[in-house]
KEBA-814706 format. One record per residue (C-alpha): x, y, z; residue number from 0; residue in three letters. Coordinates in pm, 1 decimal. Layout:
! residues N
(atom (X, Y, Z), NUM, "ala")
...
This chain:
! residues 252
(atom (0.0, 0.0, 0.0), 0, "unk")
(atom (149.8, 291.7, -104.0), 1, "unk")
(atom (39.8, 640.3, 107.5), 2, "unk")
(atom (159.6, 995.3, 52.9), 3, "unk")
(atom (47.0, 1354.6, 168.8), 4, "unk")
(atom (-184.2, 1475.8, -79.5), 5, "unk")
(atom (-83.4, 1731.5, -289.6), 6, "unk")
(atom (282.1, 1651.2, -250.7), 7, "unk")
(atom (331.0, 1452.8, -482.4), 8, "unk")
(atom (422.4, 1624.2, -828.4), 9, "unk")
(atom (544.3, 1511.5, -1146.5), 10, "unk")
(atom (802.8, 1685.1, -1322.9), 11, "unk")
(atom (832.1, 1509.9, -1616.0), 12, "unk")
(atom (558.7, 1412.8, -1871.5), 13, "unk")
(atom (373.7, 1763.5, -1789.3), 14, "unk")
(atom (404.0, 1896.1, -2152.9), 15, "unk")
(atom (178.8, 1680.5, -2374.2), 16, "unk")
(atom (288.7, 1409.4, -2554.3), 17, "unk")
(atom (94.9, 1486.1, -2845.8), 18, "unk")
(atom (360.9, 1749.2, -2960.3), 19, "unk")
(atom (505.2, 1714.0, -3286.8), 20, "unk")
(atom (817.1, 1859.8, -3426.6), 21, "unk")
(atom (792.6, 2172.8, -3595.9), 22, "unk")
(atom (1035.9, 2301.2, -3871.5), 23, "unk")
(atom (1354.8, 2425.3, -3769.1), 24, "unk")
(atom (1234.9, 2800.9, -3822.0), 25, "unk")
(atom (925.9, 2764.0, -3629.0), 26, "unk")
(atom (931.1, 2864.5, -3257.0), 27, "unk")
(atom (653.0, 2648.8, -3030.6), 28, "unk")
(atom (446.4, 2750.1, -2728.6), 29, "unk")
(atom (581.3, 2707.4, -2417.0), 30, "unk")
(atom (301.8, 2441.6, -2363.6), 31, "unk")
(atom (43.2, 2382.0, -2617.9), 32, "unk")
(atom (-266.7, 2109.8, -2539.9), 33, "unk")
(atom (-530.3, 1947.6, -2671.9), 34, "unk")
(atom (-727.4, 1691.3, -2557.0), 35, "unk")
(atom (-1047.2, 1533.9, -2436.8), 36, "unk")
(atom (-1218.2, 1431.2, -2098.7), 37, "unk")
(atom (-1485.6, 1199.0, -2059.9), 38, "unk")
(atom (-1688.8, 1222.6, -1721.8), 39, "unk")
(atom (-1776.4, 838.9, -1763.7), 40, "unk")
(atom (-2012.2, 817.9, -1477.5), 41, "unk")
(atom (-2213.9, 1106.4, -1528.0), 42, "unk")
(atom (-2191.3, 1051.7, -1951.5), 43, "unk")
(atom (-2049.6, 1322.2, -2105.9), 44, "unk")
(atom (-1782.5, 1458.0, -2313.8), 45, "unk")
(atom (-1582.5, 1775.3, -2401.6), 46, "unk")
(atom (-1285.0, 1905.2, -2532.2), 47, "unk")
(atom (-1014.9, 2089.8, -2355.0), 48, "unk")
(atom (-712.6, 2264.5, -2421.2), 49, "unk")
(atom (-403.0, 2473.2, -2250.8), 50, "unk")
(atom (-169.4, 2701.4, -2409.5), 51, "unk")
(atom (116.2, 2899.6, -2226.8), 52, "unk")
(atom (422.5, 3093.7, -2391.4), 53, "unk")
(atom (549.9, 3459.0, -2444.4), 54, "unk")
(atom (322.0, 3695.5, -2424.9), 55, "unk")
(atom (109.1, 3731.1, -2689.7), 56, "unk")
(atom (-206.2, 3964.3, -2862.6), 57, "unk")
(atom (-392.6, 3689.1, -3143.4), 58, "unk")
(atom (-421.9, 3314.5, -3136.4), 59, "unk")
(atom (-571.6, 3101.9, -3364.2), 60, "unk")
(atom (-634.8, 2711.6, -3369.0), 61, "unk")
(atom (-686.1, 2506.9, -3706.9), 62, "unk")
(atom (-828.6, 2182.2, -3718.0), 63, "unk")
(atom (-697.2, 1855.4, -3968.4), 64, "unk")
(atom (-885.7, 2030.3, -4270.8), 65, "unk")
(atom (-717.3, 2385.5, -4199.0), 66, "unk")
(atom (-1059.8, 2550.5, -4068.1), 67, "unk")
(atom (-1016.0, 2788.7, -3784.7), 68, "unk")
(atom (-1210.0, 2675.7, -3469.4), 69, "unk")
(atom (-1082.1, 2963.8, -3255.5), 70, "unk")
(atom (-983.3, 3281.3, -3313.3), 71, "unk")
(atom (-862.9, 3568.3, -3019.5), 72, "unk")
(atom (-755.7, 3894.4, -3049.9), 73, "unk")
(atom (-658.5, 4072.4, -2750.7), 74, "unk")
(atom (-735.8, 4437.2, -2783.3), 75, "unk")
(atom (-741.8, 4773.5, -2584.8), 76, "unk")
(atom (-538.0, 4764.5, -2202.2), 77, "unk")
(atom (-516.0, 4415.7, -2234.3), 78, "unk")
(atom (-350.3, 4408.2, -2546.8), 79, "unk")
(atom (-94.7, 4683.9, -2427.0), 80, "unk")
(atom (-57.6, 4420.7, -2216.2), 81, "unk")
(atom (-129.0, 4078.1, -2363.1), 82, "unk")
(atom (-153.2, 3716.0, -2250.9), 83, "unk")
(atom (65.0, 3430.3, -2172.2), 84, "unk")
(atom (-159.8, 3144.0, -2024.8), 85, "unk")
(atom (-471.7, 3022.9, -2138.0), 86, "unk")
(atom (-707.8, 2712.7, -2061.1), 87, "unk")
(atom (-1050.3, 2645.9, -2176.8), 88, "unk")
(atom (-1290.6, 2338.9, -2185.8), 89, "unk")
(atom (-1599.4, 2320.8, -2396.0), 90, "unk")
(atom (-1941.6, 2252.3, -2332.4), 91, "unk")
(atom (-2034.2, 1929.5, -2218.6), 92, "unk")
(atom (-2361.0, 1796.5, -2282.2), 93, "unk")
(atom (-2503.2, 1491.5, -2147.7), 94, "unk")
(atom (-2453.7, 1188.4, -2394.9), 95, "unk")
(atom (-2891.4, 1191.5, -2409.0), 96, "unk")
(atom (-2860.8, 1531.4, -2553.5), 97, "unk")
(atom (-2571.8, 1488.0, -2797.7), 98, "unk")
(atom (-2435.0, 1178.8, -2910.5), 99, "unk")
(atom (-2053.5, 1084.6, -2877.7), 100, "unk")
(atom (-2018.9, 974.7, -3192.6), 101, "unk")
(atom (-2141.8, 1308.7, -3335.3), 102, "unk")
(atom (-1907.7, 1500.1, -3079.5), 103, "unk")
(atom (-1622.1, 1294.6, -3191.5), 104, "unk")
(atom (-1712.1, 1382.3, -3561.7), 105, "unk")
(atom (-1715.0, 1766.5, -3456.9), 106, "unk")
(atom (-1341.9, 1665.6, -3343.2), 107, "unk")
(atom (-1189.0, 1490.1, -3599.3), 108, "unk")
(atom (-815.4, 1291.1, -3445.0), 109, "unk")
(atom (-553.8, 1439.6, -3621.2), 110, "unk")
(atom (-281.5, 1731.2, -3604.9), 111, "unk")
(atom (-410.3, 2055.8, -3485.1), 112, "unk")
(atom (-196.1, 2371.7, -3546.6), 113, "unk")
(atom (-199.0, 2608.1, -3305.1), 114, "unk")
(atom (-46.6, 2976.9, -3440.8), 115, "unk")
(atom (-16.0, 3326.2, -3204.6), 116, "unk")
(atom (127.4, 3668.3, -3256.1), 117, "unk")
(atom (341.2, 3811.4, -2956.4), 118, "unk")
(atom (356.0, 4169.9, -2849.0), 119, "unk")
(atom (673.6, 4180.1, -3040.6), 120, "unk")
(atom (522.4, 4084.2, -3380.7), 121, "unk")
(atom (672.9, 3710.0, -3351.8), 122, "unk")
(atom (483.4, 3386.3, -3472.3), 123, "unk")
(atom (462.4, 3115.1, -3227.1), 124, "unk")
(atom (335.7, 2790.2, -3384.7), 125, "unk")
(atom (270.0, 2436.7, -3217.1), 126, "unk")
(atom (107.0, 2130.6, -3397.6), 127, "unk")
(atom (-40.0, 1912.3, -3162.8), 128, "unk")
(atom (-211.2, 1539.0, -3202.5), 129, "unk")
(atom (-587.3, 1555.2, -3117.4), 130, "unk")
(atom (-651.1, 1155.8, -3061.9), 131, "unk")
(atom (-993.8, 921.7, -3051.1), 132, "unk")
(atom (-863.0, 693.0, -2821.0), 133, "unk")
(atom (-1040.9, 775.9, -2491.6), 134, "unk")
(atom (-878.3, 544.1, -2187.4), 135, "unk")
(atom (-1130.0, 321.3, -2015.4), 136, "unk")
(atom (-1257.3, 450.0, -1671.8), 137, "unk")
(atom (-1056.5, 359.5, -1353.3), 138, "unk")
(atom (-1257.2, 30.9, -1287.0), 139, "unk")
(atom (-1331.0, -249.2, -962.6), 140, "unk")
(atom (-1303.2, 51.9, -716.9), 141, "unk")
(atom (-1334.2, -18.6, -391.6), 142, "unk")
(atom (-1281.7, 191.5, -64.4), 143, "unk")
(atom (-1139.9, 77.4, 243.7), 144, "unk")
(atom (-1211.0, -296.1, 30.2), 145, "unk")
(atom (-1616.4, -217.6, -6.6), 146, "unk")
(atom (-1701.4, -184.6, -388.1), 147, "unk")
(atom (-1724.0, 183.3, -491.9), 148, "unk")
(atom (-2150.3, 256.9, -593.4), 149, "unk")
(atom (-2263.6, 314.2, -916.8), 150, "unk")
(atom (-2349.0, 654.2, -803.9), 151, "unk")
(atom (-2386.4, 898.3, -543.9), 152, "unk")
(atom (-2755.5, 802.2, -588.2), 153, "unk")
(atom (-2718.0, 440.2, -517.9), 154, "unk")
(atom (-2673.0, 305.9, -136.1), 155, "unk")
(atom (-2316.9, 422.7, -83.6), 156, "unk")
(atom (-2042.7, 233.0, 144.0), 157, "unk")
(atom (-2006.3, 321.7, 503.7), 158, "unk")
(atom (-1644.5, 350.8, 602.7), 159, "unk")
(atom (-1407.4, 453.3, 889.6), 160, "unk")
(atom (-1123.9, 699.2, 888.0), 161, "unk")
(atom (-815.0, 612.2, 725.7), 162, "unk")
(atom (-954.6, 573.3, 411.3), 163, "unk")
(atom (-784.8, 450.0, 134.0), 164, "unk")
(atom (-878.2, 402.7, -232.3), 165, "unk")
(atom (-750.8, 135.8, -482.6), 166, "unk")
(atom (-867.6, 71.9, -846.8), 167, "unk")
(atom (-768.2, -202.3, -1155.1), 168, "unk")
(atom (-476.9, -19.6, -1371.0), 169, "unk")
(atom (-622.0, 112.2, -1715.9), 170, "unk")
(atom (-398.5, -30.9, -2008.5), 171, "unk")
(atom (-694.8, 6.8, -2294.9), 172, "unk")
(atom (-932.7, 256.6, -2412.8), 173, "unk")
(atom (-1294.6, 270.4, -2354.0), 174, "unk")
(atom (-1506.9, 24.7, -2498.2), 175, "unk")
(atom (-1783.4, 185.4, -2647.8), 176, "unk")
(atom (-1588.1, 558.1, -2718.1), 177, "unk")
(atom (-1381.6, 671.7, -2966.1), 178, "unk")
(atom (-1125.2, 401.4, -3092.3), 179, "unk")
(atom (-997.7, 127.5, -2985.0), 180, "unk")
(atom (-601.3, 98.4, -2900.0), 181, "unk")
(atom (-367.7, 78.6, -2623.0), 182, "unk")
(atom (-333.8, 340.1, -2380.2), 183, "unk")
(atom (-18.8, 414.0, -2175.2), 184, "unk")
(atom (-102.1, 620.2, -1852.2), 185, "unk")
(atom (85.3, 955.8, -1751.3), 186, "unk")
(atom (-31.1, 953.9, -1440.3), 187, "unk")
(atom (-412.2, 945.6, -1219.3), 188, "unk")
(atom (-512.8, 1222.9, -1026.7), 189, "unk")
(atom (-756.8, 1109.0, -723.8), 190, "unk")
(atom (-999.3, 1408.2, -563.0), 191, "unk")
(atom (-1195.4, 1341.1, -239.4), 192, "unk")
(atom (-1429.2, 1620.7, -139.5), 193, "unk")
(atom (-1638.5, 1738.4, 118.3), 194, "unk")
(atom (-2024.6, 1671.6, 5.5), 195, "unk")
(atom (-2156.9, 2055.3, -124.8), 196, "unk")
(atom (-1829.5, 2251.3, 3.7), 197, "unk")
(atom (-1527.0, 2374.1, -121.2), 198, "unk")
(atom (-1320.7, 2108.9, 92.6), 199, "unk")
(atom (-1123.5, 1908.2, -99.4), 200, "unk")
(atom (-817.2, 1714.4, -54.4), 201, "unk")
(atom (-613.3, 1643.4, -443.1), 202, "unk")
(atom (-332.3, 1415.4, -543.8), 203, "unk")
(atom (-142.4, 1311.6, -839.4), 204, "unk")
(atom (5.3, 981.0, -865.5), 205, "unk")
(atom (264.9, 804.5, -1106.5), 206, "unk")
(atom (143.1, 538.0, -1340.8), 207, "unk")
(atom (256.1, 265.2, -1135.6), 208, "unk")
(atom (21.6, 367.6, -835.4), 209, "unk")
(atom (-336.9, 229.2, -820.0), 210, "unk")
(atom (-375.9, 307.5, -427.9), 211, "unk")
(atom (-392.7, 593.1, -222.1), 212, "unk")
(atom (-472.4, 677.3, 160.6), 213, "unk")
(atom (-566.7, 1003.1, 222.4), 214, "unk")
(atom (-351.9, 1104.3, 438.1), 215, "unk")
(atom (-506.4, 1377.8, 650.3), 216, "unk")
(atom (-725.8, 1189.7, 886.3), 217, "unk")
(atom (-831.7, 1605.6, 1028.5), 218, "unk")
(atom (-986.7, 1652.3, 664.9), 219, "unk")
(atom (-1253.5, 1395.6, 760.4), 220, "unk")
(atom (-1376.1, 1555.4, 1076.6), 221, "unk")
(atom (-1431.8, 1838.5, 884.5), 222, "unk")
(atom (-1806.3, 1682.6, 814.6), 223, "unk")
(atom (-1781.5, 1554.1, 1128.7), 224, "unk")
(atom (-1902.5, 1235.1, 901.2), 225, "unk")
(atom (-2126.5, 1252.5, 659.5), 226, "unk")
(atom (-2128.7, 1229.7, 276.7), 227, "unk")
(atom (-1796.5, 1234.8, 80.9), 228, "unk")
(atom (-1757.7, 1220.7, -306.3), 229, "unk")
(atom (-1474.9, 1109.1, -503.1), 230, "unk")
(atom (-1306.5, 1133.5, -826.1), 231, "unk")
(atom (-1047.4, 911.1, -988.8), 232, "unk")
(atom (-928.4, 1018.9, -1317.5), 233, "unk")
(atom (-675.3, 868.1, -1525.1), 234, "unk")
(atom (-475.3, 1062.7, -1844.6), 235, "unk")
(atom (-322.0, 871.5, -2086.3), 236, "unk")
(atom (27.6, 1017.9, -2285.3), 237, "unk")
(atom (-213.3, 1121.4, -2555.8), 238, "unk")
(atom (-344.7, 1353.7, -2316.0), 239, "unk")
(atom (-693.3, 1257.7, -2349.2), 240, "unk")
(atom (-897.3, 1215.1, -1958.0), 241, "unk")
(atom (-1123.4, 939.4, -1807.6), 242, "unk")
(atom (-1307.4, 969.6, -1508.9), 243, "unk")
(atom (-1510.9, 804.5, -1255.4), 244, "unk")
(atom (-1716.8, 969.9, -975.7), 245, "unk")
(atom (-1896.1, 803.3, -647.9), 246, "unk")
(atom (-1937.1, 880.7, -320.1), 247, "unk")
(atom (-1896.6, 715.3, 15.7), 248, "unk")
(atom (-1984.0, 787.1, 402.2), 249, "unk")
(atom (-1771.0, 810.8, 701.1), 250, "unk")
(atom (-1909.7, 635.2, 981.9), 251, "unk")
């Protein structure tokens, strides 16, 4: 069993996305350029995310495979005078009832995605990144403190006493009815346990190799002075692409 203070535990390697390619030798990349998808595979839905981070800069632009622009900024008045360096967004995500994954998917199309900006100093940046369909499978056989995760936070949840630890079946495929199908190497799994409708939350990133983790902070628990707690366990693969499953548990 492997335990570690939450939050702790960071990984410096791996952090830029795999799904960089190699530009030409006159091209200067981002900093960090991202694009990827996450799939909230309890609650069914799907959306696309990305992060970009470099020099400062006043107009960015990303094209898709067919060279159609699918964003377009332009930084203008103070904060152009001043411009931007960082930026993160995630789409939409509707339920999987109100738009099929297959048609999201097809709004997405895998392939290489150019991402182009301007700087305050009139230079190009320019990253091409690898948008993939192959979603990894959810983190599966949960169980907490040994007692099989529940469905749902809707569905009679586990009772449990304090330390709790979490433990899950390592995710080496993608998901069986998403996307396509192929291997999937983990970066890493990130596991959140929070504090039923608050802001408490205790966060932790852990190495591919890791499929268990105590939370540490036995205080964080007498927060709710027991009660309902909900969890997330999410797993990226080198891709960059995010699976996730959601349940809750109580402390006794």
């Amino acid at each position: 069993m492997h335990s570690f203070k939450p939050q702790l535990l960071i990984l410096a390697t791996g952090l830029l996305s795999a799904s960089f390619i190699a530009l030409a030798d006159n091209a200067i990349p981002f900093d960090e350029a991202e694009l990827f998808f996450e799939l909230n595979d309890t609650d069914g839905d799907l959306g696309i995310h990305s992060k970009i981070d470099g020099d400062e800069w006043k107009r960015l632009e990303i094209e898709d495979p067919n060279e159609r622009r699918m964003l377009n900024i332009r930084v203008q008045g103070r904060l152009k005078r001043q411009g931007l360096t960082e930026i993160f967004f995630e789409s939409a995500e509707p339920t999987f009832d109100e738009l099929d994954p297959a048609d999201f998917l097809n709004r997405f199309p895998q392939g290489i995605y150019e991402i182009e900006g301007i700087t305050l100093d009139g230079e190009e940046r320019e990253s091409e990144v690898l948008l993939s369909h192959v979603i990894p499978a959810a983190p599966a056989n949960v169980t907490i403190n040994g007692k099989s995760a529940a469905e749902d936070c809707d569905a009679e949840l586990p009772v449990v006493s304090v330390p709790v630890t979490l433990a899950w079946a390592s995710v080496t495929g993608s998901h069986e009815e998403l996307g396509i199908a192929g291997d999937v190497d983990v970066r890493y799994y990130e596991v959140v346990v929070e504090i039923d409708e608050t802001d408490y939350k205790s966060s932790s990133i852990l190495p591919a190799g890791i499929t268990e983790w105590t939370v540490a902070d036995n205080d964080f628990f007498t927060l709710a002075d027991g009660g309902e707690y909900k969890f997330e366990i999410l797993v990226r693969s080198e891709s960059g692409n995010k699976t996730a499953m959601e349940s809750c548990f109580e402390i006794e």
